[in-house]
N, C-alpha and C positions, 0 to 999 in steps of 0.2 A: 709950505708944501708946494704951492703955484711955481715957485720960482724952479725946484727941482725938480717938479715934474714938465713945464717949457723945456728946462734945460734938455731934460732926456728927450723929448718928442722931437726936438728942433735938431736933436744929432741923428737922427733916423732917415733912412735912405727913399726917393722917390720911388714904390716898389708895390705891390700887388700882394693879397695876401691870397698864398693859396688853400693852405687846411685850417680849418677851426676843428680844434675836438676838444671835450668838454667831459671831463672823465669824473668818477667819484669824487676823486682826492685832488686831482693835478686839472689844470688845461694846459694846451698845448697848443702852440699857432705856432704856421711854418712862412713864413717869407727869405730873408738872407738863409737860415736856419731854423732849427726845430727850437722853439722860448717857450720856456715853462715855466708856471706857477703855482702857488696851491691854488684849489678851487672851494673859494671862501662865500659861507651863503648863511641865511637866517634860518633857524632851525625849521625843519620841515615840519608841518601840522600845526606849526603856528600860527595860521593866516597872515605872516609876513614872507613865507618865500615866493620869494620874485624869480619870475623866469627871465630869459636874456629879452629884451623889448624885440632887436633885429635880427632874431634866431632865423636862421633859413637863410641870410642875406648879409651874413659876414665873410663868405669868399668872396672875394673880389674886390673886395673895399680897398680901396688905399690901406697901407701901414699906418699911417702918423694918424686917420681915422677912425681903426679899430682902437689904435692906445690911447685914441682919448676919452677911451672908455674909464680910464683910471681917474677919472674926475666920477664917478656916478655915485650915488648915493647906495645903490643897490649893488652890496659888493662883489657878487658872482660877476656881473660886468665888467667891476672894477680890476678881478680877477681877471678876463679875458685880457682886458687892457694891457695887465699886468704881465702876462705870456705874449701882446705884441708885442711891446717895447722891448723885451727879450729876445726876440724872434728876429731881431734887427737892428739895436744897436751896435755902433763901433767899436768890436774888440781891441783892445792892444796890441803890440807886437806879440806873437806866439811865446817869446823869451820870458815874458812878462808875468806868468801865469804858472803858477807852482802847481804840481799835482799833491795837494795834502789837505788833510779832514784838518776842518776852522778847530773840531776840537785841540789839537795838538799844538795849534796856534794858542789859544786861548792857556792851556796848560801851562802853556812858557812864560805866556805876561803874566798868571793871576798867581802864579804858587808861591805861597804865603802873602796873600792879601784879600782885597774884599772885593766880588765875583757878582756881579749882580745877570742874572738870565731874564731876556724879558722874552718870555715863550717858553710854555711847557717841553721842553726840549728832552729823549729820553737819555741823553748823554750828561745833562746836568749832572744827577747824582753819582755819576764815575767822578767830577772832579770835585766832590765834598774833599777829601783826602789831603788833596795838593794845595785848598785853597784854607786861609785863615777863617773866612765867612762866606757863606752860600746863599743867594736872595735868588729866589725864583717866583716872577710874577708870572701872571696869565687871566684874562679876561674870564675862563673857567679854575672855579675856584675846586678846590681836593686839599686832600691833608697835605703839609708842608710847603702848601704854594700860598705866596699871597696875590693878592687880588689886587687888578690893574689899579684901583683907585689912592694905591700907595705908594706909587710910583714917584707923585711931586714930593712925598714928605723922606723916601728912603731912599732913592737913584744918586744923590746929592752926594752918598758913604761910598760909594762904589769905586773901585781904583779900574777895574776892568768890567767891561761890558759886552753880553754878546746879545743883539739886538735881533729878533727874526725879522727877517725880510715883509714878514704881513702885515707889519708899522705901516707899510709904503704903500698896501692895499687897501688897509683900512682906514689910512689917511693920521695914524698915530704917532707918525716916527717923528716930526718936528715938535711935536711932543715931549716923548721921551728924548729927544738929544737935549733940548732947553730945562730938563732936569738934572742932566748930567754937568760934572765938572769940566772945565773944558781941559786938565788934564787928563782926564779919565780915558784909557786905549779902549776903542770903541770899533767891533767889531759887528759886519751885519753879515748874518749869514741863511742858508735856505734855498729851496727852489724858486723862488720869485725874487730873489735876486740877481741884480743887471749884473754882468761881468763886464763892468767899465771903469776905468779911472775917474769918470765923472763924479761919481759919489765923495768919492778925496774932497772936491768942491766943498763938500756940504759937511766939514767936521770927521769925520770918519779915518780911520785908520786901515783897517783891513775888510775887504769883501772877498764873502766867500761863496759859490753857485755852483750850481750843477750845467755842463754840457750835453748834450745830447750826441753820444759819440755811433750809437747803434740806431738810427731813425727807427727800422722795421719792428726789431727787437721790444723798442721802447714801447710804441705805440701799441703792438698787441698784447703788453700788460697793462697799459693805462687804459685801453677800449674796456676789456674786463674785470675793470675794478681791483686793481692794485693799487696800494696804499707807496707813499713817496718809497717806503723803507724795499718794500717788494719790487720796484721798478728796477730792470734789466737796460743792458744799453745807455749806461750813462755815468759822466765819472764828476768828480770832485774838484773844482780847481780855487786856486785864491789870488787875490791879486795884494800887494804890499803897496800900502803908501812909501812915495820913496825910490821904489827901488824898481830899476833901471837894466 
């Protein structure tokens, strides 16, 4: 995980960060542009939620000092971190960048094979249909999900894989790729996913992320507690290992 997250930090521009906002569901930090990610925390009334340590004093910070907030133990930070390096990693050429939902990506590799979801995702269950076998993991266990802790003994069957981007916040994804086959089409997708070729480095086949195409839009549903699905102002892009 050190290696890809240097990697990301070290491609980030000498830059100023100007907004930090900190929403139910998402953060949002603005430097080159507006980078979002989900806003990942320990359950509240636990007496483990942590508030951000340099709340008050994260405008202004250098970029590559906010994202390395993506190293902390306390993952709302981690999550800020996670909307820097978004905020400001090197995009691709424009050409680069397909406008299409990862689902319909995902359709194409997995139909008639074995689908493994790692994140309660609510698209999972559309592609029972298309695929031979459906595995859906998540940290929060519910009927027909299994639980993260099965990940080293089942990820191993999987021919496709769509990976949520909160591996990379929660520090799980080098994880789950070293459970994976290394033929396995290996897809990350989410709001805290970088929209960079740099991922390709690290095994991966397709990334999929959200843009921030409406700044104003976005932010006055995320200020008021809009959940990722309700957010205005923002579109859908993937990048292809490959392709040119």
């Amino acid at each position: 995980m050190e290696k890809l997250y240097k990697r990301l930090i070290s491609s980030l521009p000498e830059i100023k960060v100007s907004k930090v906002f900190v929403g139910a569901f998402d953060v949002a930090v603005t430097t080159v542009r507006y980078g979002l990610a989900s806003a990942l925390r320990e359950p509240c009334g636990s007496g483990r939620c942590r508030g951000i340590t340099e709340s008050g004093k994260l405008e202004g910070m250098d970029v590559k000092q906010l994202a390395e907030y993506i190293y902390s133990d306390n993952i709302l930070e981690a999550s800020v971190g996670m909307a820097a390096i978004n905020s400001a990693v090197p995009f691709p050429a424009e050409n680069r960048f397909i406008e299409v939902n990862a689902v319909d990506v995902l359709r194409a590799h997995a139909k008639g094979k074995t689908l493994a979801v790692i994140g309660n995702f609510p698209f999972a269950a559309t592609l029972k249909k298309d695929v031979e076998r459906l595995m859906v993991f998540d940290t929060n266990s519910a009927p027909g999900i299994l639980p993260q802790e099965d990940e080293a003994e089942l990820l191993c069957e999987a021919d496709v894989a769509a990976i949520s981007a909160t591996t990379l916040t929660n520090h799980s994804f080098a994880d789950v790729m070293s459970y994976l086959k290394p033929e396995a089409y290996k897809l990350i997708l989410g709001p805290s996913t970088p929209l960079t070729d740099i991922l390709f480095e690290f095994g991966l086949d397709a990334v999929s992320g959200t843009s921030v195409s409406e700044p104003a839009v976005l932010l006055q549903y995320l200020k008021q507690g809009a959940n990722y699905r309700q957010l205005k102002g923002k579109k859908m892009l993937t990048l292809l290992k490959g392709e040119r």
